[in-house]
N, CA, C and O atoms as a Tinker XYZ file with bonds, in Angstrom:
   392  protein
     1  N     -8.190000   90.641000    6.113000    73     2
     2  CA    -6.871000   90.155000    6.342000    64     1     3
     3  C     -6.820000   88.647000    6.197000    63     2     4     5
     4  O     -7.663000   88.036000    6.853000    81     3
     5  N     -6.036000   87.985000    5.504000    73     3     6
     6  CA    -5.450000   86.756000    5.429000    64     5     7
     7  C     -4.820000   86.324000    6.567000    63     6     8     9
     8  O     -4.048000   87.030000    7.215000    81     7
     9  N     -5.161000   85.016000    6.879000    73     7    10
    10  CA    -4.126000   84.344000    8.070000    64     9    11
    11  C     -3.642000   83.262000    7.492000    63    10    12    13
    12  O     -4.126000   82.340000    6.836000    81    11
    13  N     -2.302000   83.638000    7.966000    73    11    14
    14  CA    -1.135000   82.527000    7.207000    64    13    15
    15  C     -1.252000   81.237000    8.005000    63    14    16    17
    16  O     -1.751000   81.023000    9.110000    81    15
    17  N     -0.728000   80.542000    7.244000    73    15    18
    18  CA    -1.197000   78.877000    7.862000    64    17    19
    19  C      0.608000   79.044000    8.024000    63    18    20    21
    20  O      1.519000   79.453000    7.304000    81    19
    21  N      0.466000   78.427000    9.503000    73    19    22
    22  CA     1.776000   77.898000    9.773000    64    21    23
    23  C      1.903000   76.777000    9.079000    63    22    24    25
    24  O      1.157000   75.853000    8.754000    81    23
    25  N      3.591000   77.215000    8.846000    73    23    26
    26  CA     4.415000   76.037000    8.019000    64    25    27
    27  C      5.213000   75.116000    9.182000    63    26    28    29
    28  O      5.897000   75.517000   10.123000    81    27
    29  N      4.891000   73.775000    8.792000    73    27    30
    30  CA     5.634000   72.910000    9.664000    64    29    31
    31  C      6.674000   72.689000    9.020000    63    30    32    33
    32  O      6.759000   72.675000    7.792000    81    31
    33  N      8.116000   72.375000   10.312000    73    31    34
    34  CA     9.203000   72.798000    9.657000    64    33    35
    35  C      9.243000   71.005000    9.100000    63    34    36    37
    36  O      8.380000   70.290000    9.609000    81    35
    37  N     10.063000   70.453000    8.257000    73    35    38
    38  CA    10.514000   69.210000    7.842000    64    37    39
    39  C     10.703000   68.037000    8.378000    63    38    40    41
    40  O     10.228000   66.945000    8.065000    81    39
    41  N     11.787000   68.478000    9.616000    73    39    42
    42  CA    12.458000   68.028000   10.534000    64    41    43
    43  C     11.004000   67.064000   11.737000    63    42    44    45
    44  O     11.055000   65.918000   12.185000    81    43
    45  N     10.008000   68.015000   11.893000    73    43    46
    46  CA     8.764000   68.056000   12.866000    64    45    47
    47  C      8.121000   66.698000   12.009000    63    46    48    49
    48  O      8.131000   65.733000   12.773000    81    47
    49  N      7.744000   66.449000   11.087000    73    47    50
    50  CA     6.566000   65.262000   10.574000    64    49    51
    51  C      7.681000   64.357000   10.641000    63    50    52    53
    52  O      7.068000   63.421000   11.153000    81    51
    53  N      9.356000   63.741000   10.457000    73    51    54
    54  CA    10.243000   62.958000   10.649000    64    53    55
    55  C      9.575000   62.335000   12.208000    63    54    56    57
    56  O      9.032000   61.259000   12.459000    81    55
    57  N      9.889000   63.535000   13.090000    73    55    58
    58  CA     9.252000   62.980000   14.690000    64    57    59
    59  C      8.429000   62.931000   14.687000    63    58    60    61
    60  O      8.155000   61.821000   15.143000    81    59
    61  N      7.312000   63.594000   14.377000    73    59    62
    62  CA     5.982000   62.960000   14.611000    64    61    63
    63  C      5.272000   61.547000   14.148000    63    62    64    65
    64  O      4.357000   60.956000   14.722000    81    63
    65  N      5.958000   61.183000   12.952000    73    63    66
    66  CA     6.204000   59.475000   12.285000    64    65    67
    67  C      6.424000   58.822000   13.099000    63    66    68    69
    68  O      5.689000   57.916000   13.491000    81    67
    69  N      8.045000   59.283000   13.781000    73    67    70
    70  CA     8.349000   58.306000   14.354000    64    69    71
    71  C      7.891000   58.081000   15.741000    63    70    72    73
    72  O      8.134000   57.063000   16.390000    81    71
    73  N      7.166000   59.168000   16.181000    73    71    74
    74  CA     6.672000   58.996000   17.731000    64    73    75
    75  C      5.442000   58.310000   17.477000    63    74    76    77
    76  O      5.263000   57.289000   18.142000    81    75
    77  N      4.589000   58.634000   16.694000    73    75    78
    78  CA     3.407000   57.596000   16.164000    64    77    79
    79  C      3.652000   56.081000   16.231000    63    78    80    81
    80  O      2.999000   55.274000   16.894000    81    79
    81  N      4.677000   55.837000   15.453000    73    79    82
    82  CA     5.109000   54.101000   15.562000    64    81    83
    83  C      5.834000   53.972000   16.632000    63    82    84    85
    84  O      5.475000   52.971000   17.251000    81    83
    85  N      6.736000   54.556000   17.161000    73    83    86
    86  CA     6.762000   54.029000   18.570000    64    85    87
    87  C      6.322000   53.426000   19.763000    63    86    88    89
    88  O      6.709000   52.516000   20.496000    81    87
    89  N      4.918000   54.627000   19.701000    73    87    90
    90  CA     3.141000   53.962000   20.082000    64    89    91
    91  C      2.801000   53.076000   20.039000    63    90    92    93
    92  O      2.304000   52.379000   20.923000    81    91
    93  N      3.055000   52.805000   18.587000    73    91    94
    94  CA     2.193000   51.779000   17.997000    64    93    95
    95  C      3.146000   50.584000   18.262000    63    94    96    97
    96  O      2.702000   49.618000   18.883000    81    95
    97  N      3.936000   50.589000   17.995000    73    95    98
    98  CA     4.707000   49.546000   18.374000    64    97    99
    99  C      4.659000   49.258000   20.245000    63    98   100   101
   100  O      4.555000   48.060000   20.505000    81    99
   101  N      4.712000   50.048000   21.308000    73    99   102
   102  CA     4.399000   49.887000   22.383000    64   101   103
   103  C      3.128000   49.075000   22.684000    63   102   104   105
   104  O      3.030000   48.173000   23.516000    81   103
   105  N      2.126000   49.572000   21.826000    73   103   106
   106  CA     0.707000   49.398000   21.693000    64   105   107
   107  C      0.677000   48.120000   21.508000    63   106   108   109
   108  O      0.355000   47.374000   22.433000    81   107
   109  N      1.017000   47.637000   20.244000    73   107   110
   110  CA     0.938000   45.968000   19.443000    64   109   111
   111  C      2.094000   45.270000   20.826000    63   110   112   113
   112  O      1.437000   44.277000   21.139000    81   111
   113  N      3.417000   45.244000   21.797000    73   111   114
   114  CA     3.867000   44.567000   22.479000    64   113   115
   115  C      2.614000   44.131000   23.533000    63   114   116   117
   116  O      2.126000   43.019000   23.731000    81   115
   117  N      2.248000   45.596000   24.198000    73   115   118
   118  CA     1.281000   45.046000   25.209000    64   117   119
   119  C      0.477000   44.296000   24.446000    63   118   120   121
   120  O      0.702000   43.090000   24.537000    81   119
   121  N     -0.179000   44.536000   23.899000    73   119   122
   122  CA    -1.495000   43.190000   23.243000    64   121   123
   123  C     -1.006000   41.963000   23.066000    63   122   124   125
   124  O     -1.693000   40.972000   23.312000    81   123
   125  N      0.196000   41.889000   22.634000    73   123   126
   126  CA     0.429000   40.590000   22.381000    64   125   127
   127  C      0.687000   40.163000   23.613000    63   126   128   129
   128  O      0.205000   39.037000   23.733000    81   127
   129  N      1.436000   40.663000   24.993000    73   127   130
   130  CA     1.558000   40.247000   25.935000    64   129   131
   131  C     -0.045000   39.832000   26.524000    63   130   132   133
   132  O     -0.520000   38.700000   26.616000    81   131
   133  N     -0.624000   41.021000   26.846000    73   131   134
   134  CA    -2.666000   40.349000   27.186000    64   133   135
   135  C     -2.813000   39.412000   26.725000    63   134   136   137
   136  O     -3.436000   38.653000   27.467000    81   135
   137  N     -2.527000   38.951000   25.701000    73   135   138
   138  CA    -3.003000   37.895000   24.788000    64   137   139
   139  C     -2.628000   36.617000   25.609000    63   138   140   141
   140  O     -3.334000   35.892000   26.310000    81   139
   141  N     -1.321000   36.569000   25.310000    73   139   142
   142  CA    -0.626000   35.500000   25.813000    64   141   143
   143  C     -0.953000   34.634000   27.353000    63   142   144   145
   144  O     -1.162000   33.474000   27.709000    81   143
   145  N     -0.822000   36.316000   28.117000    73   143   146
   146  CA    -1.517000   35.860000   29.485000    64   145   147
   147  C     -2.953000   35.165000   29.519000    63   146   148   149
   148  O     -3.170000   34.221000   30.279000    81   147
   149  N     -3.982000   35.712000   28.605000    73   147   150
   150  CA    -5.061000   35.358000   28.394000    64   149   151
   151  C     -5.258000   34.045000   28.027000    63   150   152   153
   152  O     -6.204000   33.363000   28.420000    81   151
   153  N     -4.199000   33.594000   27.122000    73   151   154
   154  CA    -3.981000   32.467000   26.973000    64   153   155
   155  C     -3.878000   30.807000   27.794000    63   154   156   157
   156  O     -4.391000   29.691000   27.710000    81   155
   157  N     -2.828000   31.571000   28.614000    73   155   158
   158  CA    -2.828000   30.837000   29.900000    64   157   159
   159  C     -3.767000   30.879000   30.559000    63   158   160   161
   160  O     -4.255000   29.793000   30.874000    81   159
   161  N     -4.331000   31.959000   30.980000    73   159   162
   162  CA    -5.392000   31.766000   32.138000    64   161   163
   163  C     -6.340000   31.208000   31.765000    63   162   164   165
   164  O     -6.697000   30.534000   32.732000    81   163
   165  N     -7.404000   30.944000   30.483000    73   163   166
   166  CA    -7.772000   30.157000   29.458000    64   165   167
   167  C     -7.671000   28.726000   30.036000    63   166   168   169
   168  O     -8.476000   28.122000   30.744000    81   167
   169  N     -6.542000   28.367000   29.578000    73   167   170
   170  CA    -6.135000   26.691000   29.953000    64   169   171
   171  C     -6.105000   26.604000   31.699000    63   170   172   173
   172  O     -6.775000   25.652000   32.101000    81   171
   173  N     -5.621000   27.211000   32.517000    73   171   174
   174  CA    -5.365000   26.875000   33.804000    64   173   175
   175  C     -6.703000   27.134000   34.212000    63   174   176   177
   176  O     -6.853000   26.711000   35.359000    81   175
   177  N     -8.012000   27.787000   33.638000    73   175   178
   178  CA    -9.006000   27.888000   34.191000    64   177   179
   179  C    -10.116000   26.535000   33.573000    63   178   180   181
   180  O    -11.247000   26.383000   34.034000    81   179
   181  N     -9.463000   25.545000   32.349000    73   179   182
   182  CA    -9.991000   24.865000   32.195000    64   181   183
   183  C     -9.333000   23.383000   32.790000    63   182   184   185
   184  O     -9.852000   22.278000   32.633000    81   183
   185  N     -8.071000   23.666000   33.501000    73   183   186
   186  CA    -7.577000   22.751000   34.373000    64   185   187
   187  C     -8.386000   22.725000   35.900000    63   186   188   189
   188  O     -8.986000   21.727000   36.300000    81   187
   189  N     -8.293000   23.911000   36.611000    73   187   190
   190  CA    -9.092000   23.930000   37.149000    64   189   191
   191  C    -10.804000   23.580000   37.604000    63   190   192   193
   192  O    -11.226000   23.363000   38.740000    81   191
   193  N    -11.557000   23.614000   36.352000    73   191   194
   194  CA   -12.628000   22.947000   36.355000    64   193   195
   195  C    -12.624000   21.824000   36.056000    63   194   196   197
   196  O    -13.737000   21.321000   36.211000    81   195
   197  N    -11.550000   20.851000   35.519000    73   195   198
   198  CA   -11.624000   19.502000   35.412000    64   197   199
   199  C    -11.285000   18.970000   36.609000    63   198   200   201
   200  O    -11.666000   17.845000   36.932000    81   199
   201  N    -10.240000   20.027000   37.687000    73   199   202
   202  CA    -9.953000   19.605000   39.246000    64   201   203
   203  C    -11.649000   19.426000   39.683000    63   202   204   205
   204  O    -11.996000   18.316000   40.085000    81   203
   205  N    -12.383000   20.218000   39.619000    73   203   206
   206  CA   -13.139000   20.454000   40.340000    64   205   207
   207  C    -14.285000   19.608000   40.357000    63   206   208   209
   208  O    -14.833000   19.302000   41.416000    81   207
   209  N    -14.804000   19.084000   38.883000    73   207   210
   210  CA   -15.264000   18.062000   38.569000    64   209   211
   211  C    -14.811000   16.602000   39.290000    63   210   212   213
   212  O    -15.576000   15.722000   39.685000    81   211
   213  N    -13.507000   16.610000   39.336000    73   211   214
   214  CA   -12.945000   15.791000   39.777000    64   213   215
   215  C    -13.542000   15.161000   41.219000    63   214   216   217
   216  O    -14.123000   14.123000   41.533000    81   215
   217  N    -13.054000   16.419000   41.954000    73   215   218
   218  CA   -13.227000   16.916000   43.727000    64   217   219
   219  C    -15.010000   16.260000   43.921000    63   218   220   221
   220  O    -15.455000   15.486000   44.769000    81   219
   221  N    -15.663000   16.908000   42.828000    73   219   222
   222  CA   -17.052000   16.806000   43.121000    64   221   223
   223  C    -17.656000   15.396000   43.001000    63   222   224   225
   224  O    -18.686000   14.969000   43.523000    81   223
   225  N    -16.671000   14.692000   42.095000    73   223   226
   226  CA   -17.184000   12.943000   42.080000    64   225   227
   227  C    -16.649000   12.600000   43.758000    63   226   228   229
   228  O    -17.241000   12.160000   44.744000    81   227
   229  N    -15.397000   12.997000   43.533000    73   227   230
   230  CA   -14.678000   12.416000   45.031000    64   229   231
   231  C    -15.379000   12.225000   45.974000    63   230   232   233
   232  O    -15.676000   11.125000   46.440000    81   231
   233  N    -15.860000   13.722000   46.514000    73   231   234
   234  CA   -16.754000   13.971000   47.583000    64   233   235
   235  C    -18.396000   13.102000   47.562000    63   234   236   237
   236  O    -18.778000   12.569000   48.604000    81   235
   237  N    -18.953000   13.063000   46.747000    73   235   238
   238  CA   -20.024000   12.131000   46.205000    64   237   239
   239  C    -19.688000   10.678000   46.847000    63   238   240   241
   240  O    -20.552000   10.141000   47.540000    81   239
   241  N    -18.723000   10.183000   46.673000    73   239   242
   242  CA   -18.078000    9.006000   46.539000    64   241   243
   243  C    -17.740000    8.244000   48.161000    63   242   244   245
   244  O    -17.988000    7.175000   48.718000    81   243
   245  N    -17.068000    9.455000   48.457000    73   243   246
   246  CA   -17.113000    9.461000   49.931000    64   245   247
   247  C    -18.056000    9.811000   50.707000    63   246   248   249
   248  O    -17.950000    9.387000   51.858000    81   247
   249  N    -19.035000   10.505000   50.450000    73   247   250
   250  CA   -20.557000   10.997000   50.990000    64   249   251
   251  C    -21.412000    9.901000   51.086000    63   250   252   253
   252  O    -22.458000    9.811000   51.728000    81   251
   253  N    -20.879000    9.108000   50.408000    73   251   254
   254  CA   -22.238000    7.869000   50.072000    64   253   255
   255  C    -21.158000    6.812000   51.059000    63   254   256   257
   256  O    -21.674000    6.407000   52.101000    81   255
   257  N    -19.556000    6.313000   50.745000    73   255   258
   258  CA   -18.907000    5.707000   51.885000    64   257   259
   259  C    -19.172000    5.584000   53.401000    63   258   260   261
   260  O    -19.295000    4.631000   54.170000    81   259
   261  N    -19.212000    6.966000   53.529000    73   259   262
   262  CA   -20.056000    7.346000   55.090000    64   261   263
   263  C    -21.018000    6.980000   55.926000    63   262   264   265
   264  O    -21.112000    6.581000   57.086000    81   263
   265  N    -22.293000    7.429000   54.258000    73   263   266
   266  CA   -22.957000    6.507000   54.538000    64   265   267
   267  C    -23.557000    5.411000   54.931000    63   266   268   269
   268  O    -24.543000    5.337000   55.664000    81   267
   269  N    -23.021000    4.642000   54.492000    73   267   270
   270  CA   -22.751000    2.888000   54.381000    64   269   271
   271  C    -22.169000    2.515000   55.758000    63   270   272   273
   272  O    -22.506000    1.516000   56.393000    81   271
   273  N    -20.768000    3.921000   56.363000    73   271   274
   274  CA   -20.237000    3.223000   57.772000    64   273   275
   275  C    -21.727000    3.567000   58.694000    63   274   276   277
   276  O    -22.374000    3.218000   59.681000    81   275
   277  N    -21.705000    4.226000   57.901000    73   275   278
   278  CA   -23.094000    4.673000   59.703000    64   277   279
   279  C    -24.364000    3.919000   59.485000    63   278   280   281
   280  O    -25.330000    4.166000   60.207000    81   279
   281  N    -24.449000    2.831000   58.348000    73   279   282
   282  CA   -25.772000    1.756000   58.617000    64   281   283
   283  C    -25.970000    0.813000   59.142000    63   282   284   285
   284  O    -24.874000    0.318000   59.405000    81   283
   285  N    -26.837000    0.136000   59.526000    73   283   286
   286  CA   -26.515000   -1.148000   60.299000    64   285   287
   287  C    -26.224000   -2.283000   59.581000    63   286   288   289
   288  O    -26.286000   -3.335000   60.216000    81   287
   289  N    -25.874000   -2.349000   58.238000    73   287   290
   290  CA   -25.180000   -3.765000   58.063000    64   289   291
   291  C    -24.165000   -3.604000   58.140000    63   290   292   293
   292  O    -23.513000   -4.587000   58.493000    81   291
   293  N    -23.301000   -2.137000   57.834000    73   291   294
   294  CA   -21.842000   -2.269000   58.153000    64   293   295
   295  C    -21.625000   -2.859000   59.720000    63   294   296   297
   296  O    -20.701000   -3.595000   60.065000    81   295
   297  N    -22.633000   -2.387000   60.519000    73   295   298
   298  CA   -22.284000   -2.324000   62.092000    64   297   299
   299  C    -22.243000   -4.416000   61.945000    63   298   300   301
   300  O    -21.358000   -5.147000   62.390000    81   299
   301  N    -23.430000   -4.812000   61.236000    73   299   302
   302  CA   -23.612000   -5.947000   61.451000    64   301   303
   303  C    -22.521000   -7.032000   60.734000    63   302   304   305
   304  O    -22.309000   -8.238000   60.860000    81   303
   305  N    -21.987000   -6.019000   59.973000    73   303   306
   306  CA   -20.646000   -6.731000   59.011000    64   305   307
   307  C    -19.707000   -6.798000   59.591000    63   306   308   309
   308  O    -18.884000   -7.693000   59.403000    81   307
   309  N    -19.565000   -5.791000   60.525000    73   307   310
   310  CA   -18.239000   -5.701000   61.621000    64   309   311
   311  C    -18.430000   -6.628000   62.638000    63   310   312   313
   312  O    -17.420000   -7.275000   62.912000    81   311
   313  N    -19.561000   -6.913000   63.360000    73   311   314
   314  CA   -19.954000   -7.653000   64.571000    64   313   315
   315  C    -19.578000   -9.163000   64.248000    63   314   316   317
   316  O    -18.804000   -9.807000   64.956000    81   315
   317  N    -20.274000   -9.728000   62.972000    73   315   318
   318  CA   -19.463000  -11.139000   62.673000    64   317   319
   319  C    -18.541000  -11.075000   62.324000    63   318   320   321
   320  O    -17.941000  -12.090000   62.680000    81   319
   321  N    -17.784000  -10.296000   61.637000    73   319   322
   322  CA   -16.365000  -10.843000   60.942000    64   321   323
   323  C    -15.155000  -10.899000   61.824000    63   322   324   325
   324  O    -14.260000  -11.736000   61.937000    81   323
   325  N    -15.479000   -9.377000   62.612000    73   323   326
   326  CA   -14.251000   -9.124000   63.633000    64   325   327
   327  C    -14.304000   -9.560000   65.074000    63   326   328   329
   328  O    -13.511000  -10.216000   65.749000    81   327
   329  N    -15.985000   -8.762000   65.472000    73   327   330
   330  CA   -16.269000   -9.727000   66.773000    64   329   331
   331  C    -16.765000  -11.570000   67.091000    63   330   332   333
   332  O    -17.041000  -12.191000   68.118000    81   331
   333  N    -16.696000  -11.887000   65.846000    73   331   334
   334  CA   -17.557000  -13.163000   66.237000    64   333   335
   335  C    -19.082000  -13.331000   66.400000    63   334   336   337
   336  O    -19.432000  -14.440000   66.802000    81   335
   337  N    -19.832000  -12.629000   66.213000    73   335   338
   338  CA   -20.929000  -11.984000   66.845000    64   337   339
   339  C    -22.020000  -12.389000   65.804000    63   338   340   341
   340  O    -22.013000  -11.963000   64.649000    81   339
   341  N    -23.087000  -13.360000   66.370000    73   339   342
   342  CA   -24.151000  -13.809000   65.718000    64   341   343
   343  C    -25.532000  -13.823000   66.018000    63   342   344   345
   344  O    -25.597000  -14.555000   67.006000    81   343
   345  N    -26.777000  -13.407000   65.717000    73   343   346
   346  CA   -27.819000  -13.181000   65.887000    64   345   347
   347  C    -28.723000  -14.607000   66.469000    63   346   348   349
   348  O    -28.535000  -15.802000   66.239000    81   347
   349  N    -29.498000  -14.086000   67.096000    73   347   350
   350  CA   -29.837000  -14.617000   68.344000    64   349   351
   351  C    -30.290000  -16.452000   67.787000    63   350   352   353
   352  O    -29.935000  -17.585000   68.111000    81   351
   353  N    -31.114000  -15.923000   66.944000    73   351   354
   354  CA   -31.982000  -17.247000   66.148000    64   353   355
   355  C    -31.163000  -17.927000   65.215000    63   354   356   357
   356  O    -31.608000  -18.775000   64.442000    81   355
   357  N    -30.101000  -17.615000   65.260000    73   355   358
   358  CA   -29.005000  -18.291000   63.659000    64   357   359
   359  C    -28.232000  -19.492000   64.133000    63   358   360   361
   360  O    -27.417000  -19.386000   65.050000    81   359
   361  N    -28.464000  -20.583000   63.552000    73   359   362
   362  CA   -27.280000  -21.548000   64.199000    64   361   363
   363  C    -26.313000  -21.899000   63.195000    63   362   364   365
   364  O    -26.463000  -22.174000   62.005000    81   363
   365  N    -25.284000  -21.833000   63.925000    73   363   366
   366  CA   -23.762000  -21.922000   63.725000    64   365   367
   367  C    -23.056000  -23.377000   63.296000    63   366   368   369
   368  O    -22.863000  -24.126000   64.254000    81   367
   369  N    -22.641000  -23.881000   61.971000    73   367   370
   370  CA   -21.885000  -25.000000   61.902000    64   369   371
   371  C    -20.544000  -24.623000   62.065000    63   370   372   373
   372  O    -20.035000  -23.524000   61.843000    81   371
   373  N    -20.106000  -25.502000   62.417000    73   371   374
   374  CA   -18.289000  -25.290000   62.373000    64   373   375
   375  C    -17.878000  -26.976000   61.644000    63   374   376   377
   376  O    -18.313000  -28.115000   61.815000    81   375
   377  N    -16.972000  -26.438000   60.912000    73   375   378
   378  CA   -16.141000  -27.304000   60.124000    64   377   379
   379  C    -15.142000  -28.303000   60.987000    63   378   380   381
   380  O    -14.062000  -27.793000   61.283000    81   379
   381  N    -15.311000  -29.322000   61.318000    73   379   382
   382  CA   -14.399000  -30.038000   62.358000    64   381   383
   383  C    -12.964000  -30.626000   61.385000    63   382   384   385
   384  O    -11.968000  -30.966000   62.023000    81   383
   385  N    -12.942000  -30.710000   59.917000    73   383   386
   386  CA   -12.341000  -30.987000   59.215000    64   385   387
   387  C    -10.563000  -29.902000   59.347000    63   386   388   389
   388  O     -9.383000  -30.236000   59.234000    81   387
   389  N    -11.181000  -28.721000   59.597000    73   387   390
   390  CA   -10.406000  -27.695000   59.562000    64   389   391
   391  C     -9.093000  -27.917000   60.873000    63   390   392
   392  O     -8.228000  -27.056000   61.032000    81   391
């Protein structure tokens, strides 16, 4: 016995075309949308590491500032300038002109 091959009616490969590109066309919007986003996140993630670079001199900068308050010449920089304050063996001129 022979088996007949179904016949597709005409009307059926019209829709099936067009449901194919429909797809496809759904298909190609999202990508281009991923893309785009990808795009951005791209740049804002290379903004971000130039923040961060940034942050990391900052902190350096101020790490070593700190430093400097908590040594003793700052202490000793503060003691003459603001207190008046002079070491034991040092003698002092003063300007009588002034």
């Amino acid at each position: 016995m022979e088996k007949k091959r179904k016949t597709i009616k005409p009307g059926f490969w019209v829709l099936y075309v067009a449901s194919v590109l429909i797809i496809l066309a759904i298909f190609c919007v999202a990508m281009f949308k991923t893309v785009k986003i990808n795009s951005s996140l791209v740049s804002q993630k290379a903004e971000l590491e130039e923040e961060i670079a940034y942050e990391k001199d900052r902190h350096s900068e101020l790490s070593m500032e700190g430093d400097y308050y908590k040594s003793d010449a700052y202490y000793e920089k503060v003691a003459r300038e603001k207190l008046g304050l002079v070491m034991p063996n040092e003698i002092i001129f003063i300007d009588q002109n002034k």
